[in-house]
mmJSON file of the N, C-alpha and C atoms, coordinates in Angstrom:
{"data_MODEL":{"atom_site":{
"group_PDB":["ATOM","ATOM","ATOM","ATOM","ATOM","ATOM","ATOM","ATOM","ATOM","ATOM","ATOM","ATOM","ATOM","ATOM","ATOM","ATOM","ATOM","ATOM","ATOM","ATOM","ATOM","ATOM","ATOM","ATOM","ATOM","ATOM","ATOM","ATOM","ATOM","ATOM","ATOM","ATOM","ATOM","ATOM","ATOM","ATOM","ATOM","ATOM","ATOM","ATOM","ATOM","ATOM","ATOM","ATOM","ATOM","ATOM","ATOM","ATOM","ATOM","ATOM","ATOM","ATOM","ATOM","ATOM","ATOM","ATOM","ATOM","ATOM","ATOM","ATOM","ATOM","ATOM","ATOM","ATOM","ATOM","ATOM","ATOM","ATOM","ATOM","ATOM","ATOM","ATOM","ATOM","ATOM","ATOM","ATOM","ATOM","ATOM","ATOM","ATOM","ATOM","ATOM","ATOM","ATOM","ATOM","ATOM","ATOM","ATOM","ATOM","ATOM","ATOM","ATOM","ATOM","ATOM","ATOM","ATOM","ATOM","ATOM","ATOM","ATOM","ATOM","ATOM","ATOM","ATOM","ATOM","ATOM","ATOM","ATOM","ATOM","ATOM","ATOM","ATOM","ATOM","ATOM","ATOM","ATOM","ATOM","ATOM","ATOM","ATOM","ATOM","ATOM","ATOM","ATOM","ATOM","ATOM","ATOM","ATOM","ATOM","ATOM","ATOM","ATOM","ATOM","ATOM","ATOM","ATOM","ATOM","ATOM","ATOM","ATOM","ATOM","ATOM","ATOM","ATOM","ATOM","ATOM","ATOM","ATOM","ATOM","ATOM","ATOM","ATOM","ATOM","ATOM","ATOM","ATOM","ATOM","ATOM","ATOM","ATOM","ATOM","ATOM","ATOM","ATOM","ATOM","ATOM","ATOM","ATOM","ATOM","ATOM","ATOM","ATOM","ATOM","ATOM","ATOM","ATOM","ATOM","ATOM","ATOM","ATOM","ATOM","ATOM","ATOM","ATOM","ATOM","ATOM"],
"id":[1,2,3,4,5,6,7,8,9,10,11,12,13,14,15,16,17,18,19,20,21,22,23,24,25,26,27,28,29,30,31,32,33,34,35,36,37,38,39,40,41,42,43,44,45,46,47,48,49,50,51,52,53,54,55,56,57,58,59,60,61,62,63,64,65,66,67,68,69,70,71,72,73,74,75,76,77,78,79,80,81,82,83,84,85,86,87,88,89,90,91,92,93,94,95,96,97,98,99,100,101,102,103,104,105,106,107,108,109,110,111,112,113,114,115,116,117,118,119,120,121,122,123,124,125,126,127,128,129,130,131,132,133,134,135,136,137,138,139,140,141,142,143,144,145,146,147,148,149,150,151,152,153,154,155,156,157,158,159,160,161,162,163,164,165,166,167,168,169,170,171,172,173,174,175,176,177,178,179,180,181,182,183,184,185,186],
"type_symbol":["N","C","C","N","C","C","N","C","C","N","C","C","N","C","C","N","C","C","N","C","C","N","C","C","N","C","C","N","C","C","N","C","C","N","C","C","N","C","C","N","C","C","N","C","C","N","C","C","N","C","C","N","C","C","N","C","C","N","C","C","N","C","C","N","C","C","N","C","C","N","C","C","N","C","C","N","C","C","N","C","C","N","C","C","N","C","C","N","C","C","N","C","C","N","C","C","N","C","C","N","C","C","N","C","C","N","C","C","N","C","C","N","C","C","N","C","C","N","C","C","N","C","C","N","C","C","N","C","C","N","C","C","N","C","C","N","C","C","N","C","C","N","C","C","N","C","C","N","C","C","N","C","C","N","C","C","N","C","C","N","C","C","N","C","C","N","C","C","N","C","C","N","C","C","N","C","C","N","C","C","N","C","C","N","C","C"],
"label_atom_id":["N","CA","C","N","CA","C","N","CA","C","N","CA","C","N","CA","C","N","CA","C","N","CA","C","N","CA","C","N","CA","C","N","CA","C","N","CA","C","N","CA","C","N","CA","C","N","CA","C","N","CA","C","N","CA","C","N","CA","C","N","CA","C","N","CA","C","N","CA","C","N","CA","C","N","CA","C","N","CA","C","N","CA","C","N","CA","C","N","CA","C","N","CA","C","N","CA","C","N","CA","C","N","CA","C","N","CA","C","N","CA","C","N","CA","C","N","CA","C","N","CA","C","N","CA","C","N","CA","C","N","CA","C","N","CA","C","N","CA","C","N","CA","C","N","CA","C","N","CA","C","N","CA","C","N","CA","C","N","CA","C","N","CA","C","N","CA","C","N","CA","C","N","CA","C","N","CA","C","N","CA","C","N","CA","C","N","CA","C","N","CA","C","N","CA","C","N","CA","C","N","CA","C","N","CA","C","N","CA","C","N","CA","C","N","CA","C"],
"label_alt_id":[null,null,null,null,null,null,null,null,null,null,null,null,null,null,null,null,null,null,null,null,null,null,null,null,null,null,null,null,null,null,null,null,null,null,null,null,null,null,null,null,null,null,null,null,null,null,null,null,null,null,null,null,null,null,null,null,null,null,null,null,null,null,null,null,null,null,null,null,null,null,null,null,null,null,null,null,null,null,null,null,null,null,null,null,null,null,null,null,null,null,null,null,null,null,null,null,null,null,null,null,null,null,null,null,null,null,null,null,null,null,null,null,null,null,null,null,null,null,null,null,null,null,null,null,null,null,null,null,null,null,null,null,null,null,null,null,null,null,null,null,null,null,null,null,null,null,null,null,null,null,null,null,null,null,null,null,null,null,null,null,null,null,null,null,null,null,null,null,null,null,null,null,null,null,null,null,null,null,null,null,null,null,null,null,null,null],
"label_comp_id":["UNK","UNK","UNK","UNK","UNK","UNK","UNK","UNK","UNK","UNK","UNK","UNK","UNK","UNK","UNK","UNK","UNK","UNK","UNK","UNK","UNK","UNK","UNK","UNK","UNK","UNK","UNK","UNK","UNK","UNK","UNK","UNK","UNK","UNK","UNK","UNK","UNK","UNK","UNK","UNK","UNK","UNK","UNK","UNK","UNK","UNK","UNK","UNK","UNK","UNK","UNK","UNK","UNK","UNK","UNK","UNK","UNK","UNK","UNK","UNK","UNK","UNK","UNK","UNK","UNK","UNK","UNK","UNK","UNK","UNK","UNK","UNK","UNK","UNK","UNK","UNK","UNK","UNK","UNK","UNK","UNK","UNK","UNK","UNK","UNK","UNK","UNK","UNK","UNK","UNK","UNK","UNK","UNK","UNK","UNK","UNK","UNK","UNK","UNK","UNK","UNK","UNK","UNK","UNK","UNK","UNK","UNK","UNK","UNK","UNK","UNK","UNK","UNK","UNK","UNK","UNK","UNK","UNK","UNK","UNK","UNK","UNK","UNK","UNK","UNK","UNK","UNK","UNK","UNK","UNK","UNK","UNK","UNK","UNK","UNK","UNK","UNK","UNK","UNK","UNK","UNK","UNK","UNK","UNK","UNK","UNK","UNK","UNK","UNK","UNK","UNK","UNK","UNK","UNK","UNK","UNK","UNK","UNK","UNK","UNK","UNK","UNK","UNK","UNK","UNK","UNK","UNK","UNK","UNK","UNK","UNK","UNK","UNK","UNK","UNK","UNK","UNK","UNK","UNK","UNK","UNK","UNK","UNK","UNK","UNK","UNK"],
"label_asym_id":["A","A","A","A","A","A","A","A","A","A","A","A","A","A","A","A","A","A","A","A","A","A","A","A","A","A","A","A","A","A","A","A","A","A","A","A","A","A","A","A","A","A","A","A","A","A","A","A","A","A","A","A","A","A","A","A","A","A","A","A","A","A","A","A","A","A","A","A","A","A","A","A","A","A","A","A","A","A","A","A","A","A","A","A","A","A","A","A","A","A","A","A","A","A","A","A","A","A","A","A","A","A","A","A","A","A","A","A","A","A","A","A","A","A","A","A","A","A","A","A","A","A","A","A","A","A","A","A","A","A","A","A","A","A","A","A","A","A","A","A","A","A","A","A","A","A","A","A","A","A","A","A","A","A","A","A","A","A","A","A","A","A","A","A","A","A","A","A","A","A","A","A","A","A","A","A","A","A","A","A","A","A","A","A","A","A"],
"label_entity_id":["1","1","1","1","1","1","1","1","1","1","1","1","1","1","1","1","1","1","1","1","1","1","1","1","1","1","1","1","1","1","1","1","1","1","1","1","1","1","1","1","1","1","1","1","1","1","1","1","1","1","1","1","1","1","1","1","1","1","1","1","1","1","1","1","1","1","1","1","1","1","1","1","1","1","1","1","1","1","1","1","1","1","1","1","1","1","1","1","1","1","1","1","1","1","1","1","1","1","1","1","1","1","1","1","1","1","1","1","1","1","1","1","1","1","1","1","1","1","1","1","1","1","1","1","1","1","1","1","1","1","1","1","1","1","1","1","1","1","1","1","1","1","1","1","1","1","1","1","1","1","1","1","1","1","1","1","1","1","1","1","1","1","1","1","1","1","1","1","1","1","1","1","1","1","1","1","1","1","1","1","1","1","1","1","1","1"],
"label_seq_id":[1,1,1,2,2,2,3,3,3,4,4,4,5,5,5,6,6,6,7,7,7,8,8,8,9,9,9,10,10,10,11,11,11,12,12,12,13,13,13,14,14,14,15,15,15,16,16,16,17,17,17,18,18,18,19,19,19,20,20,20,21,21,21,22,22,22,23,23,23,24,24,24,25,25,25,26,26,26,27,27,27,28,28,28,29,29,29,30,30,30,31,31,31,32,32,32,33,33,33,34,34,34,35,35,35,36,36,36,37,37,37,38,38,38,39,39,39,40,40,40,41,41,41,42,42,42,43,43,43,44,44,44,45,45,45,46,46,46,47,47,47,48,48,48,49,49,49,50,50,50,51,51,51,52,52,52,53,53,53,54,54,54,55,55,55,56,56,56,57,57,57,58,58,58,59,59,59,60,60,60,61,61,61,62,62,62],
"pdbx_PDB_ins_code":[null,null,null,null,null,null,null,null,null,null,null,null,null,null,null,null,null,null,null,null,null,null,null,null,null,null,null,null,null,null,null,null,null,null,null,null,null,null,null,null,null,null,null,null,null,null,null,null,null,null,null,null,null,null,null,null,null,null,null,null,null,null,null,null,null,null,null,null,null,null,null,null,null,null,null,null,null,null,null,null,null,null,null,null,null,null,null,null,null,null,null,null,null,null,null,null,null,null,null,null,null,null,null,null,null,null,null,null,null,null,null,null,null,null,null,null,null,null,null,null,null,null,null,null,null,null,null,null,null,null,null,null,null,null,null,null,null,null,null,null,null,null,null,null,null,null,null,null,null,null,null,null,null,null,null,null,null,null,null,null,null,null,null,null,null,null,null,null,null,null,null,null,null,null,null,null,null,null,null,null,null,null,null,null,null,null],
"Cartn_x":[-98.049,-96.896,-96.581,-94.931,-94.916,-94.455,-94.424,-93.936,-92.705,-91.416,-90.613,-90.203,-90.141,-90.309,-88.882,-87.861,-86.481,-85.453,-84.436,-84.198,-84.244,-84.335,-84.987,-83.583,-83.395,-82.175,-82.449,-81.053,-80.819,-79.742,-79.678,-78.265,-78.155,-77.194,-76.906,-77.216,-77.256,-78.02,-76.321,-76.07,-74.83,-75.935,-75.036,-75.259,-74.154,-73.407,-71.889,-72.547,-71.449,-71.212,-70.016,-69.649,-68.924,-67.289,-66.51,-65.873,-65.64,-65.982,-65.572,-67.179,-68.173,-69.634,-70.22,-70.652,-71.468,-72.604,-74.033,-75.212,-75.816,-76.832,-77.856,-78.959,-78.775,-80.272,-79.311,-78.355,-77.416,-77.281,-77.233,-76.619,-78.041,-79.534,-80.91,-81.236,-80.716,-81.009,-80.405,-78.881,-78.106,-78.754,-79.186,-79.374,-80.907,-81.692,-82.824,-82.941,-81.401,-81.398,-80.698,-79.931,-79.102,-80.288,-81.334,-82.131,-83.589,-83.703,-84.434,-84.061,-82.765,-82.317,-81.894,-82.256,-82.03,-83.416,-84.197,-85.465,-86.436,-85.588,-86.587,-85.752,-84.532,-83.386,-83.03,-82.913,-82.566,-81.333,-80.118,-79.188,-78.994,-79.934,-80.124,-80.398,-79.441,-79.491,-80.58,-81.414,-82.411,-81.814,-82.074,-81.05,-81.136,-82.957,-83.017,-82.864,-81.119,-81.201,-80.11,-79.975,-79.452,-78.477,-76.858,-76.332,-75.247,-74.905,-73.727,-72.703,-71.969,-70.652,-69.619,-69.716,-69.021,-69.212,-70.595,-70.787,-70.671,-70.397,-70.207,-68.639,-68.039,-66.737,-66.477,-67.469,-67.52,-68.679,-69.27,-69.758,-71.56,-72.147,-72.995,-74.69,-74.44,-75.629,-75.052,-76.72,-76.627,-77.059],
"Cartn_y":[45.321,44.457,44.262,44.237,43.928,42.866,42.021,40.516,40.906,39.76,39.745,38.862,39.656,38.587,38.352,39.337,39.312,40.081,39.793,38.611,37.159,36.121,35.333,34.932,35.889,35.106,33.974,33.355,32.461,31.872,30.748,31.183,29.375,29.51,27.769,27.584,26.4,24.96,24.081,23.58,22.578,21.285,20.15,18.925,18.226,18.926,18.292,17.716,16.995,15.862,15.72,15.105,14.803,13.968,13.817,13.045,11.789,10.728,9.035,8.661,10.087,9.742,8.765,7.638,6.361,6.18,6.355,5.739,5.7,4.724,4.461,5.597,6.184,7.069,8.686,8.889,9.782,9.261,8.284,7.273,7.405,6.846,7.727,8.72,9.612,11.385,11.517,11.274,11.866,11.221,10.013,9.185,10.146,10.36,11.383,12.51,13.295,14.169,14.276,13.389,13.786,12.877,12.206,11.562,12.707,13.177,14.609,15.748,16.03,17.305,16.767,15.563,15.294,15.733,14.81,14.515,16.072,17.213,18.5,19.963,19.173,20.215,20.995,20.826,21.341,22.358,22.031,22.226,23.12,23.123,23.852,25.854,26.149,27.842,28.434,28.595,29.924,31.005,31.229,32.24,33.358,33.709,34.899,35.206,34.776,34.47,35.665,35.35,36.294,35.663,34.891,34.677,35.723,35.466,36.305,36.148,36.873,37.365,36.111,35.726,34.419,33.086,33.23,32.104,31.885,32.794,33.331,33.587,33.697,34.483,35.757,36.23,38.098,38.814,37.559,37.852,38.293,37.849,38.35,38.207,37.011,36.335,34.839,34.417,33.103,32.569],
"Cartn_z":[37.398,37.265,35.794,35.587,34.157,34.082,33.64,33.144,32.68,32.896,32.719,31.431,30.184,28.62,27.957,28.315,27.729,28.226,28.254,28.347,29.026,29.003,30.373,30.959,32.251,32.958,33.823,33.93,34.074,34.956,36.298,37.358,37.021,37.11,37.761,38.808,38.612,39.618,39.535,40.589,40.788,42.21,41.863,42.816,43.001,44.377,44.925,46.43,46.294,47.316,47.427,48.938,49.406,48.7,48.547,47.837,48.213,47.993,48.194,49.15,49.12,49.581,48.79,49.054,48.689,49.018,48.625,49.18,47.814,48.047,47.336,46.674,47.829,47.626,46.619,46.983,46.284,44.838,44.804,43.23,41.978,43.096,42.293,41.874,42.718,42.711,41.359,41.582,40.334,39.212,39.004,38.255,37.368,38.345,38.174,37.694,38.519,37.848,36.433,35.848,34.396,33.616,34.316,32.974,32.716,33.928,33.833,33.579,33.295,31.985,31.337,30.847,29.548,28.787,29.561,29.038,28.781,29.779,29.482,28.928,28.901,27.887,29.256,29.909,31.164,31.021,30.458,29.742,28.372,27.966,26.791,27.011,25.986,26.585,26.054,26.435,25.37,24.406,23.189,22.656,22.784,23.409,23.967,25.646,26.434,27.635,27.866,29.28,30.078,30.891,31.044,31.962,32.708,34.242,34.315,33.476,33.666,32.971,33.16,34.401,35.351,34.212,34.056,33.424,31.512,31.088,29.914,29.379,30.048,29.643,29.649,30.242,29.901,28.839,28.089,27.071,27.665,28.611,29.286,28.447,27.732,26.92,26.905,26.446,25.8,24.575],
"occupancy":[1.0,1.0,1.0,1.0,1.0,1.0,1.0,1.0,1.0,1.0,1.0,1.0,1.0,1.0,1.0,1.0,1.0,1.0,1.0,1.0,1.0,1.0,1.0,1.0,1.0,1.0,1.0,1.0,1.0,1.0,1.0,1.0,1.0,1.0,1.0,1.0,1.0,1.0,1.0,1.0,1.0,1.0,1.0,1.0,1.0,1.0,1.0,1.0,1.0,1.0,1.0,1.0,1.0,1.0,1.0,1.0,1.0,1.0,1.0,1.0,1.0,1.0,1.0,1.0,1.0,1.0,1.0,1.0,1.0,1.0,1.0,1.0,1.0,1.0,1.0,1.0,1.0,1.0,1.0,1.0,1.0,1.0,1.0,1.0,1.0,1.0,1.0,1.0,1.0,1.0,1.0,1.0,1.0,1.0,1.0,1.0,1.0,1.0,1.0,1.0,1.0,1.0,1.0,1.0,1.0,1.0,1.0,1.0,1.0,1.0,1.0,1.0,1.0,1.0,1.0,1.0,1.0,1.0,1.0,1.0,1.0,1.0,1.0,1.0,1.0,1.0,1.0,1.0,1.0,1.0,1.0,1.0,1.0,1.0,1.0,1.0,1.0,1.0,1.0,1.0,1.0,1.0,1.0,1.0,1.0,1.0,1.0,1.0,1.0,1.0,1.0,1.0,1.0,1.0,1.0,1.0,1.0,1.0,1.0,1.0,1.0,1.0,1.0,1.0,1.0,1.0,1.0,1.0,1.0,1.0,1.0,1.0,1.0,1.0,1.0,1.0,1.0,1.0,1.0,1.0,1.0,1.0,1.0,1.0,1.0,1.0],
"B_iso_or_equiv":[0.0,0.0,0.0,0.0,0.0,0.0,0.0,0.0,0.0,0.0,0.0,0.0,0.0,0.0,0.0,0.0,0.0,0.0,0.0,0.0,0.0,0.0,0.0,0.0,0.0,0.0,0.0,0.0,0.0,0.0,0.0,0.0,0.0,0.0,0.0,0.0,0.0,0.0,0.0,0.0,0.0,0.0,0.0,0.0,0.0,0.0,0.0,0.0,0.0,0.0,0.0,0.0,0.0,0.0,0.0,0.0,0.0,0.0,0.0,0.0,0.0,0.0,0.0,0.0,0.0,0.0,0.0,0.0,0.0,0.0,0.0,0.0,0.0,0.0,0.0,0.0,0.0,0.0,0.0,0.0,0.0,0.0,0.0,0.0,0.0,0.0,0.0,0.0,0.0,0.0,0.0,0.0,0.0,0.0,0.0,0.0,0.0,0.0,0.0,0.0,0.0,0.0,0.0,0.0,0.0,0.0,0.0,0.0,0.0,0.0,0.0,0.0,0.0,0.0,0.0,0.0,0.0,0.0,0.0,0.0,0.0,0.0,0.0,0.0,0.0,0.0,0.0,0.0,0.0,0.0,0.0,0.0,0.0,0.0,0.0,0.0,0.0,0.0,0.0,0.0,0.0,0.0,0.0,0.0,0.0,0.0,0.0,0.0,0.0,0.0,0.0,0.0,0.0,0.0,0.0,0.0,0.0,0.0,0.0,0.0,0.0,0.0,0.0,0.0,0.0,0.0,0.0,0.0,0.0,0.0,0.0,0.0,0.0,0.0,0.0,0.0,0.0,0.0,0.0,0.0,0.0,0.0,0.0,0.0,0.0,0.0],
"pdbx_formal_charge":[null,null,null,null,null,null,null,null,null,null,null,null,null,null,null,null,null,null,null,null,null,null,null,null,null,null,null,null,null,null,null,null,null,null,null,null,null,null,null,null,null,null,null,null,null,null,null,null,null,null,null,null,null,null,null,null,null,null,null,null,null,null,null,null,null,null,null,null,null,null,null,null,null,null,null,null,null,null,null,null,null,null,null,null,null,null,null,null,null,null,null,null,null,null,null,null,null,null,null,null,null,null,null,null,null,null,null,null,null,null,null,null,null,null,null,null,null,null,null,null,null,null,null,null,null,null,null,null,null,null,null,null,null,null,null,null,null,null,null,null,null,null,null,null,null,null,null,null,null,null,null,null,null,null,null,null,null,null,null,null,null,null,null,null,null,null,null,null,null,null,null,null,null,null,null,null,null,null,null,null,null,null,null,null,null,null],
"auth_seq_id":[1,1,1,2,2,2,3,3,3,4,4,4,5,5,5,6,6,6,7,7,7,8,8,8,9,9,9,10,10,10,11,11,11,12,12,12,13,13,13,14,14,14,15,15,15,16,16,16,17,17,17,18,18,18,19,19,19,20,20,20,21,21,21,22,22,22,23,23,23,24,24,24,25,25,25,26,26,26,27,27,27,28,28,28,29,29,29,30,30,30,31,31,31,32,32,32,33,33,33,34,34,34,35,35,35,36,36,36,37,37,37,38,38,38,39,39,39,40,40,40,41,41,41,42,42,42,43,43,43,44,44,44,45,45,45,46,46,46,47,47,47,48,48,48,49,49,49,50,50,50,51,51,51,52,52,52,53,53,53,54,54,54,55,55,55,56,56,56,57,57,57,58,58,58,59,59,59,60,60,60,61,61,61,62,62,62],
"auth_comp_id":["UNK","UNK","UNK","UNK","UNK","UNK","UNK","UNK","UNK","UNK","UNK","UNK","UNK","UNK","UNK","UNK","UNK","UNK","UNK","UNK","UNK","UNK","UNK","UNK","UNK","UNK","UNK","UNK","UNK","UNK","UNK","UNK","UNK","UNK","UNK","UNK","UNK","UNK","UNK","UNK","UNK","UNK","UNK","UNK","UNK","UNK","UNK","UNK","UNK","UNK","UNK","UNK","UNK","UNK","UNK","UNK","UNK","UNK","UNK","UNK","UNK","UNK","UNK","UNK","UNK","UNK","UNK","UNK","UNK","UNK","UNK","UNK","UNK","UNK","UNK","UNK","UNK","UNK","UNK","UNK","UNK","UNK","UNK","UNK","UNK","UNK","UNK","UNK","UNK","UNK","UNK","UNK","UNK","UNK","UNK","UNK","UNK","UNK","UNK","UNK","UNK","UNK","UNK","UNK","UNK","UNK","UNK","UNK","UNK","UNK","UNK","UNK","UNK","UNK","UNK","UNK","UNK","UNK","UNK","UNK","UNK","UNK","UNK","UNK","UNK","UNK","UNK","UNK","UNK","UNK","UNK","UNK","UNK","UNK","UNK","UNK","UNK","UNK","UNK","UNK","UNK","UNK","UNK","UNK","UNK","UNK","UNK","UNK","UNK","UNK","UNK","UNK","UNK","UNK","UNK","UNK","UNK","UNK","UNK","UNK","UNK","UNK","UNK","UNK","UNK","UNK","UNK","UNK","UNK","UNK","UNK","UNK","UNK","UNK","UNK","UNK","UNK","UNK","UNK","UNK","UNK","UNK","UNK","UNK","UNK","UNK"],
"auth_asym_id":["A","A","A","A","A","A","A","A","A","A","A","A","A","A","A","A","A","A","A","A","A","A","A","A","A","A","A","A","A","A","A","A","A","A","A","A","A","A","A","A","A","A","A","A","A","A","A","A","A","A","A","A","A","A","A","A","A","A","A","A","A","A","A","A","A","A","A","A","A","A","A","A","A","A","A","A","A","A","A","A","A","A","A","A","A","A","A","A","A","A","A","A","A","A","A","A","A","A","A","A","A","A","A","A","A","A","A","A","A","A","A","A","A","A","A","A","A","A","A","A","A","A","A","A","A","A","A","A","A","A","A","A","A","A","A","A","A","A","A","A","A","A","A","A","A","A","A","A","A","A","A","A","A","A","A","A","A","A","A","A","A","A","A","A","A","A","A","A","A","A","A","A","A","A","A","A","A","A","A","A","A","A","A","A","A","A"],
"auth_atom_id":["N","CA","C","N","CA","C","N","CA","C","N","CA","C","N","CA","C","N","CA","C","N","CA","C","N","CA","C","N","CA","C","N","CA","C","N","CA","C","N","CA","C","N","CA","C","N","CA","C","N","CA","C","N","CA","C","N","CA","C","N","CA","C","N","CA","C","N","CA","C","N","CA","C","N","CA","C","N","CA","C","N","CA","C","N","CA","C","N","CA","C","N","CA","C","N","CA","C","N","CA","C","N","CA","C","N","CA","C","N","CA","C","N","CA","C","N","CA","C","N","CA","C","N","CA","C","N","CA","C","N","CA","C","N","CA","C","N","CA","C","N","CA","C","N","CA","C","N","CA","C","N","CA","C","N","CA","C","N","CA","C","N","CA","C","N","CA","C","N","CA","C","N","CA","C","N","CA","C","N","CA","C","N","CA","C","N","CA","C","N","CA","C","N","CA","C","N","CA","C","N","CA","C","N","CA","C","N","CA","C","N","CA","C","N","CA","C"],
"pdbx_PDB_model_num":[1,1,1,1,1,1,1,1,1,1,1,1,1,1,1,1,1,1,1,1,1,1,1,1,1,1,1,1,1,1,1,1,1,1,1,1,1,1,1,1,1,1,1,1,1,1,1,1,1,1,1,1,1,1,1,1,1,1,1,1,1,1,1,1,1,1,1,1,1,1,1,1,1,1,1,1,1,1,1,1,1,1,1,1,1,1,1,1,1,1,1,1,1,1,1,1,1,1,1,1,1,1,1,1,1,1,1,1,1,1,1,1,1,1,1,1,1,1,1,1,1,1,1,1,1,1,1,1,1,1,1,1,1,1,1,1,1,1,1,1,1,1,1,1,1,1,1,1,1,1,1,1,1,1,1,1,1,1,1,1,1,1,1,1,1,1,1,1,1,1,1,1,1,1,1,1,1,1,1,1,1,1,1,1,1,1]
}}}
């Protein structure tokens, strides 16, 4: 097996809901999740990365 070292790709992640959806337990999650990519760069591109084209502009790096 060879390890996969470069480029490190990479896909999105999305968290949709319903529109005018209200609960509690939905309101934590999100809450969880934007204070936990904050907290681990979740968001942050690697410069040695790999996105689609979709997500790039055509340009097919990050």
């Amino acid at each position: 097996k060879r390890p996969l070292v470069a480029p490190v790709p990479l896909s999105p992640l999305s968290m949709v809901w319903r529109e005018g959806f209200r609960h509690p337990g939905l309101d934590a999650l999100h809450r969880a999740a934007t204070a936990l990519g904050a907290e681990h760069g979740w968001l942050d591109v690697p410069p040695a990365s790999w996105r689609p084209a979709a997500l790039t502009g055509g340009l097919g790096g990050g």
